[in-house]
N, C-alpha and C positions, 0 to 999 in steps of 0.2 A: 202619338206623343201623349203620356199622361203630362193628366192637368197636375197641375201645383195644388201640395194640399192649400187651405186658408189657416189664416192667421189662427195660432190655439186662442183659447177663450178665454180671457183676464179671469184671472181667481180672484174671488170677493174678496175684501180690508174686510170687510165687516158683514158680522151676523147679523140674521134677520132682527138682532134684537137690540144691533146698535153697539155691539158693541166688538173689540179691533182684535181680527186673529191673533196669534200668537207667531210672530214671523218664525219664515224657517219651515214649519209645520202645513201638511197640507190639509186645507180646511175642508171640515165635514158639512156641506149644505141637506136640513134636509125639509122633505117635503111633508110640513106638518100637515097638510090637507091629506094627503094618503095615509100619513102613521098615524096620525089621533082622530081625524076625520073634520078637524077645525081648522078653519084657514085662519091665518094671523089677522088682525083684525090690524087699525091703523094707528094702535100702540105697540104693533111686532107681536109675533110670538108669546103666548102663555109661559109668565115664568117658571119654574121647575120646583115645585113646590115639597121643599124636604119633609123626608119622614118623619112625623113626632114623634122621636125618642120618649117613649114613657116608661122613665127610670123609678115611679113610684117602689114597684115591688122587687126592685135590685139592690146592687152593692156595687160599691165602687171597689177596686182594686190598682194602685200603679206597681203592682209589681205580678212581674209574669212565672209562672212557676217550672211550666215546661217549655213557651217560645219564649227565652229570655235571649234578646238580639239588640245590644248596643249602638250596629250598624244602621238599626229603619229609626226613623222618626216614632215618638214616644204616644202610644194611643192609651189613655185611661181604658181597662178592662172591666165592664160591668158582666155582672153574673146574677142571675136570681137566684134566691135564696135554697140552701140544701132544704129540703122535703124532711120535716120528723120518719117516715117512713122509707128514707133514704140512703143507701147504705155511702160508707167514706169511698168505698171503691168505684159504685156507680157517681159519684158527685165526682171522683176524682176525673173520668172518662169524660163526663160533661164538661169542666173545665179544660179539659187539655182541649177538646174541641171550640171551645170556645175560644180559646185562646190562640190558636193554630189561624181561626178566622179573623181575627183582629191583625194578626201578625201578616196574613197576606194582603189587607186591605193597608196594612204599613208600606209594605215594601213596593206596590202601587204607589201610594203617597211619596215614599223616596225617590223613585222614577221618574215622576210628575213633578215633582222638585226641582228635578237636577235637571229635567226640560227648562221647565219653568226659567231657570238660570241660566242656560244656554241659550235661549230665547232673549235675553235682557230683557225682562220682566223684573227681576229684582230691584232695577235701579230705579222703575218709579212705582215700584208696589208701594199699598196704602200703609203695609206694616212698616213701622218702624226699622223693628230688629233685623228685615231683609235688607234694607237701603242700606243699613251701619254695617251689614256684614258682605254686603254685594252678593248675598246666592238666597235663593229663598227657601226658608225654614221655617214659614206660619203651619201652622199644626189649628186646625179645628176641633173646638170641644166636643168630645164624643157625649159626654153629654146630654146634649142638645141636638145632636145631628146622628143620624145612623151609620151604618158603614159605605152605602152608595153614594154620599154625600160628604163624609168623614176622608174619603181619599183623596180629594181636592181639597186645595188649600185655601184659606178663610180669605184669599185676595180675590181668588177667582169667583168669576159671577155664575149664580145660578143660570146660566144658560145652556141649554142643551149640544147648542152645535157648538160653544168653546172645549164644555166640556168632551163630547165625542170627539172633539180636533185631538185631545190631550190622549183620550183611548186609547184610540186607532194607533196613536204613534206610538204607544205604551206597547200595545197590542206588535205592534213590526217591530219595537226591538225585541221583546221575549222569542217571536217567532226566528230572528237572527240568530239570537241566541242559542234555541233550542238545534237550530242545525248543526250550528257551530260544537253545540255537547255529542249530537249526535257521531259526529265523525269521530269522534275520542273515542279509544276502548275501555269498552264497562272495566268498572274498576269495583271489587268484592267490597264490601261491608267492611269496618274495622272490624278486628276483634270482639266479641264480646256484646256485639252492638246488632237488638234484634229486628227485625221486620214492625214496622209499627202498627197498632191496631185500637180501633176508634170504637166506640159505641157510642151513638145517639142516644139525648135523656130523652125519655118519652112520659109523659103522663101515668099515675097509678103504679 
């Protein structure tokens, strides 16, 4: 006679750091004594401490030249400045990449939204503009904040296991997804429309 398995193991409410999953979503526990080598102390977990955006030697831009995408959430694009020894073509290479990269960390942010709202998170976000509109639409100053921290929204806490909660589930839909393209047959290029090609700016 097998035995009966046991009861599954209640999934946390709450991160080590206090603060409440995102219902719906299955939460990422992790062991910060094995990943960073610090165990949480008895104020929880070290907060996640964003990158200092140091926009000193840049430029702002709100308009995109080659990823122009109405559909993702809107990221200020900073660039640093064209090099006097520079050529328009090479600067032109460096912005398309750069902008390519702002534009994937949007379409994250759009995902992570429309969790976010599916979750009913909206309804008591600290933002305003999400409560009057019921779906969440806070957009973080890029600014201020880099791109690893710019694809969550200015409501969510720097916490590391909210944020991996919000990933991992970003992460299985793209992977749905990607199956789901898979079984469709390749479909040619339009017209006219060539193979894209990138060059890194490099120094000198």
């Amino acid at each position: 006679m097998r035995p009966k398995p046991g009861p599954a193991a209640e999934k946390p409410r709450l991160s080590q750091a206090g603060n409440p999953y995102p219902p719906g979503l299955e939460p990422v526990v992790i062991d910060y004594r094995r990943s960073t080598g610090i165990a949480p102390g008895p104020d929880g977990p070290p907060a996640v401490k964003p990158w200092p955006a140091d926009r000193s030697f840049m430029v702002s831009f709100d308009t995109y030249l080659y990823e122009a995408d109405p559909d993702v959430p809107h990221l200020t694009l900073w660039l640093e400045r064209q090099r006097p020894d520079e050529s328009d073509e090479r600067y032109a290479h460096y912005r398309a990449d750069i902008e390519h990269h702002f534009h994937v960390h949007a379409v994250m942010l759009m995902i992570i939204q429309r969790l976010a709202t599916v979750c009913g998170l909206a309804a008591t976000c600290r933002e305003h503009v999400c409560r009057r509109q019921g779906s969440c639409v806070g957009v973080r100053d890029t600014g201020r904040f880099g791109h690893a921290i710019a694809m969550y929204p200015p409501c969510m806490p720097l916490d590391l296991e909210i944020m991996e909660t919000f990933r991992q589930a970003v992460r299985q839909l793209l992977d749905e997804w990607e199956r789901e393209e898979a079984k469709r047959p390749a479909q040619p290029p339009p017209a006219g429309v060539k193979e894209a090609t990138s060059e890194w700016r490099s120094p000198g």
